[in-house]
mmCIF entry with sequence, helices, sheets and N, C-alpha, C, O atoms, coordinates in Angstrom:
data_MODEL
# 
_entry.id   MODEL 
# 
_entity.id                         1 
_entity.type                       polymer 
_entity.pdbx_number_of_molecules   1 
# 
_entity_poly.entity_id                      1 
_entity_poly.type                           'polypeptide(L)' 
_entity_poly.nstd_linkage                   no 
_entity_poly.nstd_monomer                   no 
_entity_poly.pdbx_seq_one_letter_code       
;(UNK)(UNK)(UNK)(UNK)(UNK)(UNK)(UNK)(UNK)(UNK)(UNK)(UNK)(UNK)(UNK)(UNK)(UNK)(UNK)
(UNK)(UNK)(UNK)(UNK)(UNK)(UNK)(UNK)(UNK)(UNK)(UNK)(UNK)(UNK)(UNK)(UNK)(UNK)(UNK)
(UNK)(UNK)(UNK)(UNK)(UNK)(UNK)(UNK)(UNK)(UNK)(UNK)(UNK)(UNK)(UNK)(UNK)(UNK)(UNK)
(UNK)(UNK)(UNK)(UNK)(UNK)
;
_entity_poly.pdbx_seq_one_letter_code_can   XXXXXXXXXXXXXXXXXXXXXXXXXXXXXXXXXXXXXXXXXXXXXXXXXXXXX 
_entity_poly.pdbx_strand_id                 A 
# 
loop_
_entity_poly_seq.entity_id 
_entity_poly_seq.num 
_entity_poly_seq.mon_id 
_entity_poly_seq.hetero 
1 1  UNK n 
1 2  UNK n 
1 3  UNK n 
1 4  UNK n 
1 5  UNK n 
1 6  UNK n 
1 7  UNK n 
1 8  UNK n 
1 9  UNK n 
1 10 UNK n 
1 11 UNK n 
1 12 UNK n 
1 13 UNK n 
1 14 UNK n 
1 15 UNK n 
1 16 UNK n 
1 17 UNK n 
1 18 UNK n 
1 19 UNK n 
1 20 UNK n 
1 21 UNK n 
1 22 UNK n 
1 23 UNK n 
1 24 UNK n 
1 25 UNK n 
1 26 UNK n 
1 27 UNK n 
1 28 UNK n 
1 29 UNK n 
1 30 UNK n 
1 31 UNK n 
1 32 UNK n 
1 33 UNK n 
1 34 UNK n 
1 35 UNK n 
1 36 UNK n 
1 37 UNK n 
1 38 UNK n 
1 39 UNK n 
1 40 UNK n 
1 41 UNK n 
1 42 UNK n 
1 43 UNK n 
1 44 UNK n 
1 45 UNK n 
1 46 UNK n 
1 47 UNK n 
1 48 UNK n 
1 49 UNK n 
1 50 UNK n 
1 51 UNK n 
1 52 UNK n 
1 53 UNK n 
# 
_struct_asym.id          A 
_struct_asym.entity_id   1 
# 
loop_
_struct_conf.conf_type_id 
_struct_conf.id 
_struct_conf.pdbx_PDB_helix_id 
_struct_conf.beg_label_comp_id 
_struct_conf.beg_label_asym_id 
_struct_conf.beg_label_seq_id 
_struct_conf.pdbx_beg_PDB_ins_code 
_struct_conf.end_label_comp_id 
_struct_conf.end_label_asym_id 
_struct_conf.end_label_seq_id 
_struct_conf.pdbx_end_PDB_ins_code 
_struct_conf.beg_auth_comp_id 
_struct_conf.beg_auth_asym_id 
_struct_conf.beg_auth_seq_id 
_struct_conf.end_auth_comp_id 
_struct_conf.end_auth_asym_id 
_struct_conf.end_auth_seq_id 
_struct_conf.pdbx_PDB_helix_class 
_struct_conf.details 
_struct_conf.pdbx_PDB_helix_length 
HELX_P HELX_P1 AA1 UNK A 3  ? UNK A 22 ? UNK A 3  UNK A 22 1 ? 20 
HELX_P HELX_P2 AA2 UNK A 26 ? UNK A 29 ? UNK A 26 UNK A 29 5 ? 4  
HELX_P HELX_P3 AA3 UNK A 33 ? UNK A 52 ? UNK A 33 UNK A 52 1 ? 20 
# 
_struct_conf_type.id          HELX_P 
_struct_conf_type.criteria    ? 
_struct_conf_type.reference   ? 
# 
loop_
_atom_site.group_PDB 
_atom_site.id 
_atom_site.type_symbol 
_atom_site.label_atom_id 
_atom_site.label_alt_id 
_atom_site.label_comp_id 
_atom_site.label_asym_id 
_atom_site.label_entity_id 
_atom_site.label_seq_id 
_atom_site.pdbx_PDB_ins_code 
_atom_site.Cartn_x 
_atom_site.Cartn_y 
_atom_site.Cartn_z 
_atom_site.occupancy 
_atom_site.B_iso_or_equiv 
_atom_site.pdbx_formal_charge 
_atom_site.auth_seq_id 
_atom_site.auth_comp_id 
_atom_site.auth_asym_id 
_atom_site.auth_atom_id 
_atom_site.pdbx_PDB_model_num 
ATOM 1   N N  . UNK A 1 1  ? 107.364 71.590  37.526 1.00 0.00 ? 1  UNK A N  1 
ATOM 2   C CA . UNK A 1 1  ? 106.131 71.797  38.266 1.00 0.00 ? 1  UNK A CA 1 
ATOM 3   C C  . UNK A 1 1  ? 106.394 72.614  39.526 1.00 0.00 ? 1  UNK A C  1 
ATOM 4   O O  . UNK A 1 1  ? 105.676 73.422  40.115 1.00 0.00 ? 1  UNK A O  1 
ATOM 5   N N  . UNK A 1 2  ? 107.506 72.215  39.748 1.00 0.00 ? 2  UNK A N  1 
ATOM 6   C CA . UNK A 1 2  ? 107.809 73.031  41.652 1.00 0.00 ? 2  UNK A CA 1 
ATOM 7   C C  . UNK A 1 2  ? 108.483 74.534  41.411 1.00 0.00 ? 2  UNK A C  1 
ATOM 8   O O  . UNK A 1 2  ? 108.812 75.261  42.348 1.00 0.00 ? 2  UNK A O  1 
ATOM 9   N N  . UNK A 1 3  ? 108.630 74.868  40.069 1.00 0.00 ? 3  UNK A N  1 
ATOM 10  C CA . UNK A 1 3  ? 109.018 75.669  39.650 1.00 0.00 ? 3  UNK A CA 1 
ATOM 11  C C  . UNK A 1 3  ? 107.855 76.730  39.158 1.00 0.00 ? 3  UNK A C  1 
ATOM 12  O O  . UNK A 1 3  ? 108.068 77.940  39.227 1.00 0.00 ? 3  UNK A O  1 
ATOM 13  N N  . UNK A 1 4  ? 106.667 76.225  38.680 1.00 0.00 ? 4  UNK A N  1 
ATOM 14  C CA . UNK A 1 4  ? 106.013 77.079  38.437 1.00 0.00 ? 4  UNK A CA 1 
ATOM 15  C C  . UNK A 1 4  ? 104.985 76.932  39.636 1.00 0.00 ? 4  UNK A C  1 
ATOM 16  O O  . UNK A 1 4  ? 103.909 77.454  39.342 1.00 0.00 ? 4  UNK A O  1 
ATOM 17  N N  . UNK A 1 5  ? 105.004 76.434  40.761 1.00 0.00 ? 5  UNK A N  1 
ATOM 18  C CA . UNK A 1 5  ? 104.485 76.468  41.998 1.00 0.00 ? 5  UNK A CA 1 
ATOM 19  C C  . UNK A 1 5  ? 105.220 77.856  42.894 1.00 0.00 ? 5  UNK A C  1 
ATOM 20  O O  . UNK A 1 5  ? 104.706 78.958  43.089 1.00 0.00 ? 5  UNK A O  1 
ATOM 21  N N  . UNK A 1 6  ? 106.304 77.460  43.247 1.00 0.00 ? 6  UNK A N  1 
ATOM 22  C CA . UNK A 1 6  ? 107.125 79.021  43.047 1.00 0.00 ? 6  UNK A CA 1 
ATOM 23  C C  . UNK A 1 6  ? 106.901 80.192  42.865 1.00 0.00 ? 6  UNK A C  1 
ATOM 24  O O  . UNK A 1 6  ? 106.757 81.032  43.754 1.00 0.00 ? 6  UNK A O  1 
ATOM 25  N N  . UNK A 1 7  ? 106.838 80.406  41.474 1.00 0.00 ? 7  UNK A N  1 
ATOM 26  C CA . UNK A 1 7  ? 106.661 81.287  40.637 1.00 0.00 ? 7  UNK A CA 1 
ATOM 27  C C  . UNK A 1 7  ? 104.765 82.210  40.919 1.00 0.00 ? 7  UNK A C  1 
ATOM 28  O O  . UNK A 1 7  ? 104.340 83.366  40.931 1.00 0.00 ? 7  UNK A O  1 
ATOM 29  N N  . UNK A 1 8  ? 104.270 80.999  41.071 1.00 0.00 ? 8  UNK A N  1 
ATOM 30  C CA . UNK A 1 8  ? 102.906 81.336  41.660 1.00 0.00 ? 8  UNK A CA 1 
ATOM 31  C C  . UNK A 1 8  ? 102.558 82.188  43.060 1.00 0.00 ? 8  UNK A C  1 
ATOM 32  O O  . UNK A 1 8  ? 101.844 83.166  43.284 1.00 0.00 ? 8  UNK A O  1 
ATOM 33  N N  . UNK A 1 9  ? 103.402 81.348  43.883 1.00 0.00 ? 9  UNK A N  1 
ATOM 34  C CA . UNK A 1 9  ? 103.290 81.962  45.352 1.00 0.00 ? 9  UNK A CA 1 
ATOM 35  C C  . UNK A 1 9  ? 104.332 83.175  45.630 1.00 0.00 ? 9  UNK A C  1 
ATOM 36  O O  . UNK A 1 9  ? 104.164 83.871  46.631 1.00 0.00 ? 9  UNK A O  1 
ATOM 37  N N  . UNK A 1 10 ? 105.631 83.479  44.559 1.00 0.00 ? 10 UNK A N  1 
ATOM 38  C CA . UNK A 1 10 ? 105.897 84.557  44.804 1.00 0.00 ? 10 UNK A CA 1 
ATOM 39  C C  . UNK A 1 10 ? 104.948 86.034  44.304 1.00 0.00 ? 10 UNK A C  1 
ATOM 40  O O  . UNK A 1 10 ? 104.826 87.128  44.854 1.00 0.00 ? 10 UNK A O  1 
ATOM 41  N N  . UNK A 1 11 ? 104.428 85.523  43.135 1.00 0.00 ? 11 UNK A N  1 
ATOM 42  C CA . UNK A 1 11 ? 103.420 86.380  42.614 1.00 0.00 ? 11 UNK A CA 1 
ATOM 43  C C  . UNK A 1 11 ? 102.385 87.056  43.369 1.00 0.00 ? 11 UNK A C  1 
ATOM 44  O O  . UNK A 1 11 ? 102.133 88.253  43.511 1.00 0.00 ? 11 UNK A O  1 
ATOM 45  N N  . UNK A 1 12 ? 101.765 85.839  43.888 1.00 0.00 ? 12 UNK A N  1 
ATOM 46  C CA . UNK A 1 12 ? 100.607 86.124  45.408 1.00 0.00 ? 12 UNK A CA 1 
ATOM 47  C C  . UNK A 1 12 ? 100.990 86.739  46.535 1.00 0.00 ? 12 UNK A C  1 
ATOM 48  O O  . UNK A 1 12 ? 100.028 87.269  47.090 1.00 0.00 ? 12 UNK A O  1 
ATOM 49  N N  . UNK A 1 13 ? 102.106 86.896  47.149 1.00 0.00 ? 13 UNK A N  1 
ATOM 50  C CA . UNK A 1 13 ? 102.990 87.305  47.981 1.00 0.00 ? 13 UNK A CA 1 
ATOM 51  C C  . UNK A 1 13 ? 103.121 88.863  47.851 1.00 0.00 ? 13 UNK A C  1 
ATOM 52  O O  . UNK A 1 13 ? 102.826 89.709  48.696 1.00 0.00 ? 13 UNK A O  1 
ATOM 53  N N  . UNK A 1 14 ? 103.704 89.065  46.421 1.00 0.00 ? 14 UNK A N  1 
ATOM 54  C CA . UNK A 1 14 ? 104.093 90.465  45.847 1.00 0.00 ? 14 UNK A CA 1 
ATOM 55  C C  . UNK A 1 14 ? 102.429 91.535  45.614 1.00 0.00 ? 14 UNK A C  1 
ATOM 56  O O  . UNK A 1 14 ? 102.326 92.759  45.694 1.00 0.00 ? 14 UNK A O  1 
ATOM 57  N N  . UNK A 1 15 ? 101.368 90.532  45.327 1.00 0.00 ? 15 UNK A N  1 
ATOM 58  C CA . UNK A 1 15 ? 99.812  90.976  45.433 1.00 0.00 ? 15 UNK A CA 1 
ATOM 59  C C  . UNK A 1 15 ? 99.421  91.475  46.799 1.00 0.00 ? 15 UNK A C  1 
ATOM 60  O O  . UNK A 1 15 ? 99.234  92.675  46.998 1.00 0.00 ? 15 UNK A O  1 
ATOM 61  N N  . UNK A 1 16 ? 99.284  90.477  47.835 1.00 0.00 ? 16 UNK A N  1 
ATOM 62  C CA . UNK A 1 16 ? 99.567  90.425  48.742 1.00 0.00 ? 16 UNK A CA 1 
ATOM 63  C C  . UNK A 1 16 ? 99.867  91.898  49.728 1.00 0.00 ? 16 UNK A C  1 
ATOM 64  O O  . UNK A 1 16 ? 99.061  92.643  50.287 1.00 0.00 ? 16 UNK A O  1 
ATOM 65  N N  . UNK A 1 17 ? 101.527 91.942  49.655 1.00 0.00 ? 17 UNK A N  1 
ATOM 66  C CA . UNK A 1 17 ? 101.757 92.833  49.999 1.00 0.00 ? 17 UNK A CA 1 
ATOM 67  C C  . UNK A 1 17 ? 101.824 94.208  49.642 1.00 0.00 ? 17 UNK A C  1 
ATOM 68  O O  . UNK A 1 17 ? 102.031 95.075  50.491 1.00 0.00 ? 17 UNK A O  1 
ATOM 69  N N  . UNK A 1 18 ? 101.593 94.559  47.935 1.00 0.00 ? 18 UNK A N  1 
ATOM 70  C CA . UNK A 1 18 ? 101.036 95.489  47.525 1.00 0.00 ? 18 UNK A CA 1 
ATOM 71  C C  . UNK A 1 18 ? 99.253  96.170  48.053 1.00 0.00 ? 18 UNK A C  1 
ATOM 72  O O  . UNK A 1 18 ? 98.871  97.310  48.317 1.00 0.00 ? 18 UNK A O  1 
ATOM 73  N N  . UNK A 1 19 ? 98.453  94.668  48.017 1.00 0.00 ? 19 UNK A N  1 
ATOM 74  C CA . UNK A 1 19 ? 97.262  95.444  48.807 1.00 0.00 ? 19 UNK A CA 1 
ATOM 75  C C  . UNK A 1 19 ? 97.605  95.794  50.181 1.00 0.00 ? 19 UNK A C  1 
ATOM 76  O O  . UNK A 1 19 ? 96.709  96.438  50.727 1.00 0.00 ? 19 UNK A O  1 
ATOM 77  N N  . UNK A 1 20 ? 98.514  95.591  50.826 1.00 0.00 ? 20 UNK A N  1 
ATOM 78  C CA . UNK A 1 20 ? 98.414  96.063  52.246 1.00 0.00 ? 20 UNK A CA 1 
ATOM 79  C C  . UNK A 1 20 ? 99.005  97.074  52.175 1.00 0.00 ? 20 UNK A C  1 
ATOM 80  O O  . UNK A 1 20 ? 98.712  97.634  53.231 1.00 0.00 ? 20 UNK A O  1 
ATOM 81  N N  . UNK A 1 21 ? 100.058 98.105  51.303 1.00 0.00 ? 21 UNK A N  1 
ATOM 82  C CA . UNK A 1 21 ? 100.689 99.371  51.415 1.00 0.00 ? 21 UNK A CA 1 
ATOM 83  C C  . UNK A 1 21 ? 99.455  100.202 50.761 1.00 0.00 ? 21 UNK A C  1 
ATOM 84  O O  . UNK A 1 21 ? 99.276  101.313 51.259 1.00 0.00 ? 21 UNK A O  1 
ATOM 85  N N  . UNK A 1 22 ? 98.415  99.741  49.513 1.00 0.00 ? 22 UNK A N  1 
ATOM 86  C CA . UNK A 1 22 ? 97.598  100.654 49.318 1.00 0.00 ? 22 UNK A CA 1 
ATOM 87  C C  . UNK A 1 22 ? 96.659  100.886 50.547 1.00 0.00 ? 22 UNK A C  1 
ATOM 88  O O  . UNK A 1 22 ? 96.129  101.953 50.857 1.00 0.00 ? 22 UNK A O  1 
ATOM 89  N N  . UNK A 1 23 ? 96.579  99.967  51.037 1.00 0.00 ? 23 UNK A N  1 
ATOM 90  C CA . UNK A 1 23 ? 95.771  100.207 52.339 1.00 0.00 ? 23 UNK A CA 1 
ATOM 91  C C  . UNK A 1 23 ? 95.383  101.331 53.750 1.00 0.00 ? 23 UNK A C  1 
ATOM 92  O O  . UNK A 1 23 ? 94.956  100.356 54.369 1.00 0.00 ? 23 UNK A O  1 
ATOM 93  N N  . UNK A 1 24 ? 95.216  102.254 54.543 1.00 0.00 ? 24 UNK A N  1 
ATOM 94  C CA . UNK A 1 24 ? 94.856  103.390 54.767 1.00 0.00 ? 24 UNK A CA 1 
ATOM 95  C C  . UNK A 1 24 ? 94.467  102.849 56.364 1.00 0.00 ? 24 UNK A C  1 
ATOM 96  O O  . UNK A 1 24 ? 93.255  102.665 56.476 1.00 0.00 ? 24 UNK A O  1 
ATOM 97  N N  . UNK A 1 25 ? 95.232  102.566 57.582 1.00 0.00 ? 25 UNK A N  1 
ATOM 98  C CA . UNK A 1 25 ? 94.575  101.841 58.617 1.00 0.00 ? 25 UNK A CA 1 
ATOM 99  C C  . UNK A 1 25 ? 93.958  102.599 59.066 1.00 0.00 ? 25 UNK A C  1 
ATOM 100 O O  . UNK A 1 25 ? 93.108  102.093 59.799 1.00 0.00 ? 25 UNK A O  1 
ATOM 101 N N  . UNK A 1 26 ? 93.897  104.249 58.994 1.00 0.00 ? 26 UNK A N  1 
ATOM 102 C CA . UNK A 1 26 ? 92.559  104.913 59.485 1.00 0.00 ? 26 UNK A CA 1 
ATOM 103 C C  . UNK A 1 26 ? 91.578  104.143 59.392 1.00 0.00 ? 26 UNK A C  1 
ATOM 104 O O  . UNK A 1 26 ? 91.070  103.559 60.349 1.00 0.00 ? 26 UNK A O  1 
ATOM 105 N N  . UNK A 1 27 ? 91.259  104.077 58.369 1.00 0.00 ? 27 UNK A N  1 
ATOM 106 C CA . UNK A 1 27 ? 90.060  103.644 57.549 1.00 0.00 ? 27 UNK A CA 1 
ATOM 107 C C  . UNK A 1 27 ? 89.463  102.595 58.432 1.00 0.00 ? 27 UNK A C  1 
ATOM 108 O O  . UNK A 1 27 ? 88.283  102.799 58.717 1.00 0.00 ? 27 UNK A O  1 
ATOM 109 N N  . UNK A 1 28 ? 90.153  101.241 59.057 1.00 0.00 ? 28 UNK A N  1 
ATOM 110 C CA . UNK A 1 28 ? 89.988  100.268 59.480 1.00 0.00 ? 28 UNK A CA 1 
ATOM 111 C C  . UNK A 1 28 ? 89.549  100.814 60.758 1.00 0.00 ? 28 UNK A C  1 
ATOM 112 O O  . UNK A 1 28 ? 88.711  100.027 61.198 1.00 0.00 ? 28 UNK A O  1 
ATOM 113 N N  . UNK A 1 29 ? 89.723  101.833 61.601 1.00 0.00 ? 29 UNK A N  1 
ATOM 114 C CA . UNK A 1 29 ? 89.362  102.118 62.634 1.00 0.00 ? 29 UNK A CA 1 
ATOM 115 C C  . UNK A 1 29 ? 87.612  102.894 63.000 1.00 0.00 ? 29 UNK A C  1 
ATOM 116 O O  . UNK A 1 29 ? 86.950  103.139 64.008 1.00 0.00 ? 29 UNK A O  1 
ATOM 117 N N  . UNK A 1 30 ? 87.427  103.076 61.271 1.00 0.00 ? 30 UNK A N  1 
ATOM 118 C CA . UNK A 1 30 ? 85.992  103.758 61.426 1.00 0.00 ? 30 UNK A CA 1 
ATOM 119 C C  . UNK A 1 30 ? 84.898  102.413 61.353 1.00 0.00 ? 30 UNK A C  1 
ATOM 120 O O  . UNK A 1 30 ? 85.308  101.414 60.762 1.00 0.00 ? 30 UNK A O  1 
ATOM 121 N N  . UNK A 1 31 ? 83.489  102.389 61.961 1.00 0.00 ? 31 UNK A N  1 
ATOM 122 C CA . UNK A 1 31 ? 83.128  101.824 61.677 1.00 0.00 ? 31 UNK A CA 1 
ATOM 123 C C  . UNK A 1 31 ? 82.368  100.901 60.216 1.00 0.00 ? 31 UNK A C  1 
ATOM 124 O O  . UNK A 1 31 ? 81.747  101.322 59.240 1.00 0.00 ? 31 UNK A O  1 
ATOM 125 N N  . UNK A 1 32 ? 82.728  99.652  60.593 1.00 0.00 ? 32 UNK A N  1 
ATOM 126 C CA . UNK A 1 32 ? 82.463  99.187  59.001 1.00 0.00 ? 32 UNK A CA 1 
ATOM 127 C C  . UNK A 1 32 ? 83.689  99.377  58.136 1.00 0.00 ? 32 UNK A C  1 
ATOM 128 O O  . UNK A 1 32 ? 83.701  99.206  56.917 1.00 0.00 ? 32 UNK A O  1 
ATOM 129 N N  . UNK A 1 33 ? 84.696  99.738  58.864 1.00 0.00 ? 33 UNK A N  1 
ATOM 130 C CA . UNK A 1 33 ? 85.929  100.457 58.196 1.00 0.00 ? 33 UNK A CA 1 
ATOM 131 C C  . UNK A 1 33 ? 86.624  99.137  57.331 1.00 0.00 ? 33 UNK A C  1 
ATOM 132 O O  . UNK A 1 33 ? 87.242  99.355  56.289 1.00 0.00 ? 33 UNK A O  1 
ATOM 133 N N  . UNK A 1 34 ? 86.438  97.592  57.940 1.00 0.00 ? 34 UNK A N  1 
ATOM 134 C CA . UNK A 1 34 ? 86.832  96.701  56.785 1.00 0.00 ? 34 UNK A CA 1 
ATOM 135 C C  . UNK A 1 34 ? 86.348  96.857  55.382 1.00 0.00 ? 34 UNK A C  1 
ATOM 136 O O  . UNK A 1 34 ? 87.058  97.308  54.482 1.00 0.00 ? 34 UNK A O  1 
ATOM 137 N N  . UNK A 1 35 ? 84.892  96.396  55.202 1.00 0.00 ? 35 UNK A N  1 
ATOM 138 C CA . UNK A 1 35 ? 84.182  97.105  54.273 1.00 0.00 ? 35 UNK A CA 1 
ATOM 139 C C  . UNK A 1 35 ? 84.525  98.101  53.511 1.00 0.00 ? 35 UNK A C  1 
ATOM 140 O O  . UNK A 1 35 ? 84.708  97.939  52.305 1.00 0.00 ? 35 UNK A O  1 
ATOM 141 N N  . UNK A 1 36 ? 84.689  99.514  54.239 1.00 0.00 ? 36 UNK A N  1 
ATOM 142 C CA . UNK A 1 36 ? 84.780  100.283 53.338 1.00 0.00 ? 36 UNK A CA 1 
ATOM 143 C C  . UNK A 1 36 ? 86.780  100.177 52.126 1.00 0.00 ? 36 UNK A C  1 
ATOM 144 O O  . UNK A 1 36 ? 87.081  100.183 50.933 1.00 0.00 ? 36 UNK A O  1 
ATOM 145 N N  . UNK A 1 37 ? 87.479  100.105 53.380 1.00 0.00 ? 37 UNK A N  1 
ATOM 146 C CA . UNK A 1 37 ? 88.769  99.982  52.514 1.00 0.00 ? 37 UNK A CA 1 
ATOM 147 C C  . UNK A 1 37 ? 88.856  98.628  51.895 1.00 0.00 ? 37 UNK A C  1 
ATOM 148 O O  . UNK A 1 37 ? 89.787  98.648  51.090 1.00 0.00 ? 37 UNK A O  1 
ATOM 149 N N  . UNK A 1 38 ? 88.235  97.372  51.932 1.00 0.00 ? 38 UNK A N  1 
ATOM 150 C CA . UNK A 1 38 ? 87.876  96.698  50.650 1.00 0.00 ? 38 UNK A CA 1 
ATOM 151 C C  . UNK A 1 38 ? 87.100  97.780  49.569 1.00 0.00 ? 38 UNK A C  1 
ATOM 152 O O  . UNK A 1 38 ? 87.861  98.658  49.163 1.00 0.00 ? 38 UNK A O  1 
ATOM 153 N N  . UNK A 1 39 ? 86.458  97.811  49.328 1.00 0.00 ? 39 UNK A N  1 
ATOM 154 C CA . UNK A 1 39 ? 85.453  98.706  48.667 1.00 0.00 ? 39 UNK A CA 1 
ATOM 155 C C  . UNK A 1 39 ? 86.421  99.630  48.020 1.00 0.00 ? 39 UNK A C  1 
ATOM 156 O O  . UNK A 1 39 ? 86.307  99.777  46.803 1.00 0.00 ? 39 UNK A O  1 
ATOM 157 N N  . UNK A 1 40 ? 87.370  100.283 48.660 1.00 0.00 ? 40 UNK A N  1 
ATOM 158 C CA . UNK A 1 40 ? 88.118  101.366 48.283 1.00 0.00 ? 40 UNK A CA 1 
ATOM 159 C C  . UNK A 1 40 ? 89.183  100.427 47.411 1.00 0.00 ? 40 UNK A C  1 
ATOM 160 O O  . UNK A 1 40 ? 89.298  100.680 46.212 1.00 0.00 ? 40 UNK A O  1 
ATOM 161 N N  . UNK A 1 41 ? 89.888  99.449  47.944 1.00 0.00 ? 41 UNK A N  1 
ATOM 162 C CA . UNK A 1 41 ? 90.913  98.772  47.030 1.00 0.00 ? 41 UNK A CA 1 
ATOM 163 C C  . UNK A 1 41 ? 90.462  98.624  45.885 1.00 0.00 ? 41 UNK A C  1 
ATOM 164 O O  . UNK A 1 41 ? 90.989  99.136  44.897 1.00 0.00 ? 41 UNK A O  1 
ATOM 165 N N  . UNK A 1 42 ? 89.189  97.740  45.845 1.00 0.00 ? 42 UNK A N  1 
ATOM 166 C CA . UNK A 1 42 ? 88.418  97.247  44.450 1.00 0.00 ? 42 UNK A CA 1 
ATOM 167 C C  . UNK A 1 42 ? 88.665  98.353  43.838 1.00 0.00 ? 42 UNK A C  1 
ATOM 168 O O  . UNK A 1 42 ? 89.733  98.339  43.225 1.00 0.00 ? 42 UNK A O  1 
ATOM 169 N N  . UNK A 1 43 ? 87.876  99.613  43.762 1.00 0.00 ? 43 UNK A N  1 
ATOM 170 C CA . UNK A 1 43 ? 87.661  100.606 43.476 1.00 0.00 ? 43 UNK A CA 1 
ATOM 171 C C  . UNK A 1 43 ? 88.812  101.107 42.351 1.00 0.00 ? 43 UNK A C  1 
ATOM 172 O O  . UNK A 1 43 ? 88.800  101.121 41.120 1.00 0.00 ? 43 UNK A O  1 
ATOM 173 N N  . UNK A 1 44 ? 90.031  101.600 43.575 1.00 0.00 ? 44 UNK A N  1 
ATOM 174 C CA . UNK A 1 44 ? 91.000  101.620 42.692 1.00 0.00 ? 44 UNK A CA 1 
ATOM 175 C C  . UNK A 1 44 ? 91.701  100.862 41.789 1.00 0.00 ? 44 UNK A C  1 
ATOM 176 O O  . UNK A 1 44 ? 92.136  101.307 40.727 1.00 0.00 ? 44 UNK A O  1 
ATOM 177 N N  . UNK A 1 45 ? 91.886  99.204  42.352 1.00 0.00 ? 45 UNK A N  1 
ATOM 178 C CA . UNK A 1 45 ? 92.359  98.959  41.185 1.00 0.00 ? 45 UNK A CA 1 
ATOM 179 C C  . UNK A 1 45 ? 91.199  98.372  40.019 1.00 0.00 ? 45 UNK A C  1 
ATOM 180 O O  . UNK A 1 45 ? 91.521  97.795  38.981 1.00 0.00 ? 45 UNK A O  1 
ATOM 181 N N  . UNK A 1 46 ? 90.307  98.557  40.292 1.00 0.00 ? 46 UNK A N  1 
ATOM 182 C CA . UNK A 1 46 ? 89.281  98.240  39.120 1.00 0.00 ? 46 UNK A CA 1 
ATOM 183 C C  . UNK A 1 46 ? 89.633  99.522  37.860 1.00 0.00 ? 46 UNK A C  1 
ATOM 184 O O  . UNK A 1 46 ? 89.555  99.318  36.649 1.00 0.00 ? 46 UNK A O  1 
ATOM 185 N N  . UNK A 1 47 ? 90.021  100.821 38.499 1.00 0.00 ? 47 UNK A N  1 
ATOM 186 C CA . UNK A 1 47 ? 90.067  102.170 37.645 1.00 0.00 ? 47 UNK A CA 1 
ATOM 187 C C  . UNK A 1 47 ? 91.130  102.355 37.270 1.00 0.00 ? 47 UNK A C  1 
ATOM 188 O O  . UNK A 1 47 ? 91.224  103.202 36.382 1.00 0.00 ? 47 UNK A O  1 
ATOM 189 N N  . UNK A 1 48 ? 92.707  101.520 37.851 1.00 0.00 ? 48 UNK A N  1 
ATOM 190 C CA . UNK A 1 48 ? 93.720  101.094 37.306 1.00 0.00 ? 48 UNK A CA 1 
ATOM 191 C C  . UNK A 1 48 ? 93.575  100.488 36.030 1.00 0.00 ? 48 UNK A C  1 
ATOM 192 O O  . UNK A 1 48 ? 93.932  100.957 34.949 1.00 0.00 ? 48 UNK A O  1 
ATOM 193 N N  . UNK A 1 49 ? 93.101  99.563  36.222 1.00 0.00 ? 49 UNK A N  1 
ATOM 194 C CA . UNK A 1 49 ? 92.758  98.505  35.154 1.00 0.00 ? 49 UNK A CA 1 
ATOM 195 C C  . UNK A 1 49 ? 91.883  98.739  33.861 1.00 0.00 ? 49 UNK A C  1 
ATOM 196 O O  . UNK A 1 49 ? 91.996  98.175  32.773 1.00 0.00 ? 49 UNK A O  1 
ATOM 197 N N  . UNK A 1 50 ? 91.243  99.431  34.137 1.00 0.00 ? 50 UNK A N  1 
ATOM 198 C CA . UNK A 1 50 ? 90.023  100.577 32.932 1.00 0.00 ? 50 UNK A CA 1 
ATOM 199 C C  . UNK A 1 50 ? 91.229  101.175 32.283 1.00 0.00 ? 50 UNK A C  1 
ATOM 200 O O  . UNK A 1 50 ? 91.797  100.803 31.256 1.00 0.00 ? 50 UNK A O  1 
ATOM 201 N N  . UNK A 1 51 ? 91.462  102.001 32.939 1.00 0.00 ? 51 UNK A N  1 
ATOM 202 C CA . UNK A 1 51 ? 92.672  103.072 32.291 1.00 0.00 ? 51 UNK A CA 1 
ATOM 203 C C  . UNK A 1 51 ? 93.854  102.456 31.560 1.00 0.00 ? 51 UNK A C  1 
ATOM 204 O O  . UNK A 1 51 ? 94.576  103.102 30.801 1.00 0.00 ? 51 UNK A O  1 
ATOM 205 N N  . UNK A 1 52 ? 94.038  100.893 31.897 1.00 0.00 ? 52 UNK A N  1 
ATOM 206 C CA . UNK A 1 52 ? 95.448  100.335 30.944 1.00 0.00 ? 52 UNK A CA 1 
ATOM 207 C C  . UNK A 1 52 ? 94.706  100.058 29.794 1.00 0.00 ? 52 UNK A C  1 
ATOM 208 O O  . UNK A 1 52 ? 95.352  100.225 28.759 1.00 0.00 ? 52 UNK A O  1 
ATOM 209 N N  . UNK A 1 53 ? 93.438  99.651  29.635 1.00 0.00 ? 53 UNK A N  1 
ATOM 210 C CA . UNK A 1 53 ? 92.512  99.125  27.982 1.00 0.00 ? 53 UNK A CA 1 
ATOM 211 C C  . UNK A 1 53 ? 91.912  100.017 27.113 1.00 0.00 ? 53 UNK A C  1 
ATOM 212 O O  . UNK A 1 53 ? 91.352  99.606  26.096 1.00 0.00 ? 53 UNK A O  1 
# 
């Protein structure tokens, strides 16, 4: 069990810090700029994810 607890939070971690390198802190500086680079993450990896099926 503490093993696949683990296994979980390194996963989330590696998510995690992958959304923060796609991330663009310009972006955060315009207004609404949270918003929009959410919006932009979804975005891309929603069109990641199209493109693997």
């Amino acid at each position: 069990m503490r093993d696949q607890i683990e296994s979980y939070a390194a996963r989330l971690a590696v998510r995690i810090q992958s959304a923060g390198a796609d991330l663009d802190p310009d972006i955060l500086q315009l207004p609404g700029g949270s918003v929009i680079a959410t919006l932009l993450w979804l975005y891309a990896k929603g069109s990641t994810a199209l493109r693997k099926h």
